[in-house]
ZAMARGU-4260 file (C-alpha; in steps of 0.2 Angstrom, whole numbers, plus 5000, padded with zeros to 4 digits):
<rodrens>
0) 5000/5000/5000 | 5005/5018/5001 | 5000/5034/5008 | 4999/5051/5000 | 4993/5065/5007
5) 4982/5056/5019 | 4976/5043/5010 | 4979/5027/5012 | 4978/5016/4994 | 4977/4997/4994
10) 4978/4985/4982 | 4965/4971/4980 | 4954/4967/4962 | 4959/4986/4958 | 4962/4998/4971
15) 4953/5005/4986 | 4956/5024/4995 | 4956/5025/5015 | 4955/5040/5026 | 4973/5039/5036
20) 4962/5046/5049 | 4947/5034/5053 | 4949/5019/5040 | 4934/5026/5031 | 4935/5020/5015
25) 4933/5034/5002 | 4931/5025/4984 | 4934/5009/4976 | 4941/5011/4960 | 4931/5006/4942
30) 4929/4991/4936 | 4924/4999/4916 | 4937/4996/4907 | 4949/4983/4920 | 4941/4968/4925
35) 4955/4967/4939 | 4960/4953/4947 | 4971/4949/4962 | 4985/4964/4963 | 5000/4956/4974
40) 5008/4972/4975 | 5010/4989/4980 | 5004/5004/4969 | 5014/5019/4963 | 5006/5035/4967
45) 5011/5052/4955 | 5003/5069/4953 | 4984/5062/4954 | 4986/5046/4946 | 4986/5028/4955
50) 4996/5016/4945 | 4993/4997/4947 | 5008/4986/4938 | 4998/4971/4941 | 4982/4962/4939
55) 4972/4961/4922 | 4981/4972/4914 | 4992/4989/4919 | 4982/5003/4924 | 4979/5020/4930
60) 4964/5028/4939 | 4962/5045/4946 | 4968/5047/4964 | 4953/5060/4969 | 4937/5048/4965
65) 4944/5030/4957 | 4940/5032/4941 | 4951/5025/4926 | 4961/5036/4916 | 4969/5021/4906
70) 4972/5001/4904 | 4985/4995/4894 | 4996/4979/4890 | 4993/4960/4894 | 4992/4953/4912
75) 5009/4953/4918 | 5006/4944/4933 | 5021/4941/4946 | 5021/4953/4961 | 5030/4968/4954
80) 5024/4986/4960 | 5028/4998/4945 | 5039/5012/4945 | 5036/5030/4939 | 5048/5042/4933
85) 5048/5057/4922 | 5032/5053/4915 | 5037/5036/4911 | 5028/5022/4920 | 5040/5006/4919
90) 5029/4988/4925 | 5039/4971/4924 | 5030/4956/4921 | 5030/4936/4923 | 5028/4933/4905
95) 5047/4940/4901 | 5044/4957/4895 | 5047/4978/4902 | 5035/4987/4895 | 5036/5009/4895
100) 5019/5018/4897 | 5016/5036/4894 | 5011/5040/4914 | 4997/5051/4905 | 4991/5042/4891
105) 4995/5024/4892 | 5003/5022/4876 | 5019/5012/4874 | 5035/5020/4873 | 5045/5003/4872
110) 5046/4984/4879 | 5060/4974/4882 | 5057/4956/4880 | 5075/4949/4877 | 5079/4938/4894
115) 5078/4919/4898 | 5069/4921/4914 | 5053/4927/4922 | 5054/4943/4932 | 5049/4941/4950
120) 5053/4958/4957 | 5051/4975/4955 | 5065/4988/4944 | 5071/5003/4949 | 5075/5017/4940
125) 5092/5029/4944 | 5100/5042/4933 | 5091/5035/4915 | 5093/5018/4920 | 5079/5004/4926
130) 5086/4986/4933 | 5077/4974/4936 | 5079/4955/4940 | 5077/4938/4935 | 5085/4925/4947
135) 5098/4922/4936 | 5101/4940/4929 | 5102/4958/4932 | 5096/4971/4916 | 5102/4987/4916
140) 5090/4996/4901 | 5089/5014/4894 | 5074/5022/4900 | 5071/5032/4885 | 5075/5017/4871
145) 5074/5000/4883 | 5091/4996/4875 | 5100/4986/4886 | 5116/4995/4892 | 5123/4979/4904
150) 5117/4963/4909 | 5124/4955/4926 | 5125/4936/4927 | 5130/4933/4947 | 5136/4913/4952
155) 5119/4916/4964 | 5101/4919/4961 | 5092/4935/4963 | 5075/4936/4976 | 5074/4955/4981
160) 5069/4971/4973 | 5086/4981/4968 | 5089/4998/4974 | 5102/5012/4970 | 5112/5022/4980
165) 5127/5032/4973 | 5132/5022/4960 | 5131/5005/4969 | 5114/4994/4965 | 5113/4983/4980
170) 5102/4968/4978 | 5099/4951/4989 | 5098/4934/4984 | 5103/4914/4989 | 5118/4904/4986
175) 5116/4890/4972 | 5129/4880/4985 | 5118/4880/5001 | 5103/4886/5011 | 5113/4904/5014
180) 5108/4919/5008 | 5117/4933/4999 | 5120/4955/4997 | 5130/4960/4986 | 5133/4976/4978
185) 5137/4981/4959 | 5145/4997/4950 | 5131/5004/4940 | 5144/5009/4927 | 5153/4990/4926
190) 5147/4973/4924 | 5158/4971/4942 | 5154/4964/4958 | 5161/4977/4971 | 5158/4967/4988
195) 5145/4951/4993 | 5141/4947/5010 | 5135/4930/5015 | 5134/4925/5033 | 5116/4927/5034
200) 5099/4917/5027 | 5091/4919/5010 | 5088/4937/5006 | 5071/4941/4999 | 5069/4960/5007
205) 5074/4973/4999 | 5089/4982/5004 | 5088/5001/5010 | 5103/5016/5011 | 5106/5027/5025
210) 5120/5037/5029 | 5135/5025/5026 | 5124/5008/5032 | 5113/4997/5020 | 5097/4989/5028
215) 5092/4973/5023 | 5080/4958/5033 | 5086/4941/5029 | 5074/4924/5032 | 5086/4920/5047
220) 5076/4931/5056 | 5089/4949/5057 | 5087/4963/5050 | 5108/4965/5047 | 5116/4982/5045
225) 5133/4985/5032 | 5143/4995/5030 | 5142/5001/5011 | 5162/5003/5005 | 5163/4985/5009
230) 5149/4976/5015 | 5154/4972/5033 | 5144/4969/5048 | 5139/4985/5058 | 5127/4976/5069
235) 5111/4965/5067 | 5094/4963/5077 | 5086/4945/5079 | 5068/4946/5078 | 5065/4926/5079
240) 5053/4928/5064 | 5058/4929/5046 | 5060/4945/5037 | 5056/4949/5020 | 5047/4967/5020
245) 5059/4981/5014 | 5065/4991/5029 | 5066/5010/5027 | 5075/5024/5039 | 5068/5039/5043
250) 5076/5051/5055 | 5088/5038/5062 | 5076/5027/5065 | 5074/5008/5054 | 5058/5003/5050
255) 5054/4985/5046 | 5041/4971/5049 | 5044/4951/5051 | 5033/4939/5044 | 5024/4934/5064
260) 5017/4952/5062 | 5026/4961/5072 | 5034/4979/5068 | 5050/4984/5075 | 5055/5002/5075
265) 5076/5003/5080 | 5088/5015/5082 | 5097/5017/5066 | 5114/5023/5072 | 5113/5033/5058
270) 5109/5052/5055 | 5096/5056/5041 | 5084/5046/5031 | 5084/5030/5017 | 5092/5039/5001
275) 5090/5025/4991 | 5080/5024/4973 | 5066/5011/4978 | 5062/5023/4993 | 5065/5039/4986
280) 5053/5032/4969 | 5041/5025/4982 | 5040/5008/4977 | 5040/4996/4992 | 5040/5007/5004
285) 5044/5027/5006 | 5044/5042/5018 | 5041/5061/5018 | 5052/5066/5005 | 5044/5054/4990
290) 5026/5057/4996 | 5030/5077/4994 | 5036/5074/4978 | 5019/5062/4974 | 5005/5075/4980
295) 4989/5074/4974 | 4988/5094/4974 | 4996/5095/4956 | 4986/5086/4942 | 4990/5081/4927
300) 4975/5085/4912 | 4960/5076/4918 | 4944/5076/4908 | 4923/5075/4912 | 4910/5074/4902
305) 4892/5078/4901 | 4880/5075/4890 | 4862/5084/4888 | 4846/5082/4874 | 4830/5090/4870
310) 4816/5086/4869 | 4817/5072/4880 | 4804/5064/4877 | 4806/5064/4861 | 4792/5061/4848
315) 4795/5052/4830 | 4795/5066/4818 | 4803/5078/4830 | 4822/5085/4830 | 4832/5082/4844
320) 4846/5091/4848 | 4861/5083/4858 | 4874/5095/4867 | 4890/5086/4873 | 4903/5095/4885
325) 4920/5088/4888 | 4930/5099/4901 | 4948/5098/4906 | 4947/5100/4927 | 4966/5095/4931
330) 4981/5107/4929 | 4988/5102/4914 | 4986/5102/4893 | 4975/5087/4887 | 4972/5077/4873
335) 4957/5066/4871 | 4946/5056/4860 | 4928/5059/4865 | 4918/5040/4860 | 4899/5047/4856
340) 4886/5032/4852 | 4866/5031/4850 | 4856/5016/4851 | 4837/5011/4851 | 4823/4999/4858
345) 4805/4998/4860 | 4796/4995/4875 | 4798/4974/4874 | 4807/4969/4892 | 4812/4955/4881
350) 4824/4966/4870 | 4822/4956/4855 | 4811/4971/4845 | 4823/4984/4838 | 4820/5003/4833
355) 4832/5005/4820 | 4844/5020/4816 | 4845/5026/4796 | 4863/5028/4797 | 4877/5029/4807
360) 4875/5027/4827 | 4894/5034/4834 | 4908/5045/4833 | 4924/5048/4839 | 4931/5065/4839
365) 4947/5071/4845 | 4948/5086/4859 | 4964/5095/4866 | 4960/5108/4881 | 4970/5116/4893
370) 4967/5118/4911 | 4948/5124/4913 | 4945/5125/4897 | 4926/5116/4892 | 4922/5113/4875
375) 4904/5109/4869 | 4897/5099/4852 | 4882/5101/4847 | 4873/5089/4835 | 4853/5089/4830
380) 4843/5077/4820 | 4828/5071/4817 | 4820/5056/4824 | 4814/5048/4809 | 4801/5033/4805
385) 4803/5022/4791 | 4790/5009/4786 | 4784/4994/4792 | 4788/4975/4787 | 4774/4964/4790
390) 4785/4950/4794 | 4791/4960/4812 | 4780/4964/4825 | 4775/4983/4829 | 4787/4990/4843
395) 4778/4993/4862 | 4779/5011/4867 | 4788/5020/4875 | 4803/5016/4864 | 4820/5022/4873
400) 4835/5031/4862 | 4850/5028/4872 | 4864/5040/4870 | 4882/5037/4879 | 4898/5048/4878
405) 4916/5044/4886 | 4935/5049/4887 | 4948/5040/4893 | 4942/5046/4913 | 4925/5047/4911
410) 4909/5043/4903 | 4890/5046/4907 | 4874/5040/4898 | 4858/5046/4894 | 4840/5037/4892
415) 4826/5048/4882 | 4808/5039/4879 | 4803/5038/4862 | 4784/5042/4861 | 4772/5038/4848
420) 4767/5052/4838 | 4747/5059/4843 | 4739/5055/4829 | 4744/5037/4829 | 4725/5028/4831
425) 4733/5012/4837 | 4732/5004/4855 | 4748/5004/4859 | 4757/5001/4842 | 4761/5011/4827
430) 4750/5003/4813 | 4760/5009/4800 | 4778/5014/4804 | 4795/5011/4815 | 4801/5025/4824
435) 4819/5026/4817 | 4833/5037/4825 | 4843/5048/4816 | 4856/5051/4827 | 4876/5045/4823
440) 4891/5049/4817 | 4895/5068/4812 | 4894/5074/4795 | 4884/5058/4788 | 4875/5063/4774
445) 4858/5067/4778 | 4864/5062/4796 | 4868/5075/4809 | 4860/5088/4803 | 4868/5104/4811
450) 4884/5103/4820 | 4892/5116/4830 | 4908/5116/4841 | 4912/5131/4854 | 4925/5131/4870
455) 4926/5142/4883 | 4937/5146/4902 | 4929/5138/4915
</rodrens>
């Protein structure tokens, strides 16, 4: 999980939103769009936006109210938490491939799929270079081209997240030799092994820097501090429980948890907080510094819609006209496609009697605004009646014309009654015609009668 300006987001089938305060639960995120299954790890948290790396698919939903801005990619299973930098959302998964989302759109910037292993942890990202980890191997990729730069193959498998601190990735792992667990640390700017530390169990937490110290819990059950120039032993604590959260330092104090449930806050020995990348990019854990960095208070373009017609009722034979406003309500410059589409029954519960449209029934559109700025289409048309085949039963009335517009963040829907027209004698039906809609895509012939576009500062 992880908290941003007082609220707490979890993970499960999507996300939810708690007050830090009371535990009151202030949304559940959508399910339009991301049919979500289990998440096994934490999200990332960025100007306004909650990003899921696991699940159905990747995913990002709107930290104010749960709604979905975008959902990209296969399942990528596993239990990696994503990472976000520079606009750039980076999600590793068990099917062998990095992929590179635009944080704001969703649309690919670049996947790596050239490895031999699945990835079991999450990457990290430090000065234009993400690693991440198989057991067997260490990538280091471009983050602007996903070009691999250096692949490490240590004599030991990988089990923890790695993290970056001056240089030095440190990452945890187990000996192919015996039950005993490994740290080791690598130049960032060699494929080099600079020190490895082993006289502790298998190392599945991820390592955290402070001071001059690295951090890391260990299934023996100690959370062992080292000293980064060479890896040696500062001092340990013995929890008699196995470790495998990611500890974290803040204000000289370590943070870590052991797998009995039980949270242990220690003196550091160290001045300062964790420095690291995994805490400083709030994946698995952060502190002050990251979730000032991940306010919700700035927001990147964030789009709503409405969507108003009248008459409603409408009558067949009478025009309609169809007003539908997008506005921008975030802080920054947007582009969208606005999804518009019409369709028609008659009264039947059944559903099986259709009021047909003569023409197209949807549009797509594409809509850039800047910060409060609202622009509205207009569309009218008229809702027609064609005539009727003896081989199809009259409609019941009231028919219903359902109209339904969406972005990528929102979408709203509209139900108008279609009435038959007064002079219609029939109990009921219409003897002689179908009520046809004429509503659809803009500029069809004979379609969309009139259209008209305006904007405006909100």
């Amino acid at each position: 999980m992880e908290v941003v300006d007082g609220t707490v987001f979890v993970p499960r089938r999507g996300v939810f939103a708690l007050d830090q305060e009371t535990g009151e639960k202030l949304w559940r995120s959508e399910e339009r769009g991301y049919h979500g299954g289990d998440v096994l790890s934490s999200p990332a948290v960025s100007q306004g936006t909650v990003y899921l790396g696991n699940g159905s698919r990747v995913a990002a939903f709107n930290s104010a109210v749960g709604k979905l801005r975008w959902a990209e990619g296969p399942n990528p299973r596993g239990k990696m938490s994503p990472v976000v930098v520079d606009g750039t959302v980076y999600a590793a998964g068990g099917y062998r491939t990095v992929y590179a989302y635009d944080a704001e759109t969703g649309d690919e910037e670049w996947l790596f799929d050239e490895v031999e292993q699945p990835f079991l942890t999450s990457p990290t990202v430090a000065d234009g270079t993400l690693f991440v980890c198989t057991v067997g191997f260490m990538y280091a990729l471009d983050t602007d081209s996903g070009q691999e730069r250096l692949r490490y193959n240590p004599d030991w498998g990988i089990l923890s997240s790695p993290t970056v601190a001056d240089g030095t990735v440190y990452v945890g792992g187990e000996s192919y030799e015996g039950d005993g667990g490994i740290v080791a640390a690598f130049d960032t700017a060699e494929d080099t092994e600079r020190w490895r530390f082993e006289r502790l169990g298998e190392v599945r937490s991820s390592p955290t820097v402070a001071g001059n110290t690295l951090f890391v819990g260990s299934d023996d059950g100690a959370l062992y501090a080292l000293n980064v120039a060479d890896g040696s032993e500062r001092w340990r604590f013995e929890t008699g429980a196995e470790i495998r959260t990611a500890p974290i330092v803040v204000d000289g104090t370590v943070y870590v948890a052991d797998t009995d449930g039980t949270v242990y806050a220690l003196d550091a020995r160290v001045h300062g907080s964790s420095v690291d990348s995994r805490v400083l990019l709030g994946a698995q854990g952060h502190h002050h510094a990251w979730a000032e960095a991940a306010s919700t208070d700035v927001a990147p373009a964030e789009f709503v819609v409405e969507l108003n017609a009248v008459p409603n009722p409408v009558v067949t034979g009478d025009e309609i006209t169809v007003q539908i406003t997008v506005t921008n309500v975030g802080d920054e410059v947007g582009r969208r496609t606005l999804h518009f589409d019409a369709a028609a029954t008659d009264g039947d519960e059944n559903g099986l009697r259709q009021i047909h449209f003569d023409g197209q029934d949807s549009f797509e559109e594409p809509i850039e605004l800047t910060d409060g700025e609202s622009e509205t289409i207009e569309a009218s048309g008229t809702v027609k009646r064609g005539p009727a085949k003896s081989t199809v039963p009259a409609p019941e009335w009231p028919g219903e014309l359902s109209l339904a517009a969406r972005v990528y963040e929102d979408a709203t829907e509209l139900t108008i009654p279609v009435e038959k027209p007064a002079n219609d004698q029939e109990d009921g039906h219409l003897s002689d015609y179908w009520p046809v809609g004429a509503l659809g895509a803009l500029g069809g012939a004979g379609y969309l009668l009139n259209r008209r576009r305006s904007t405006e500062r909100k």
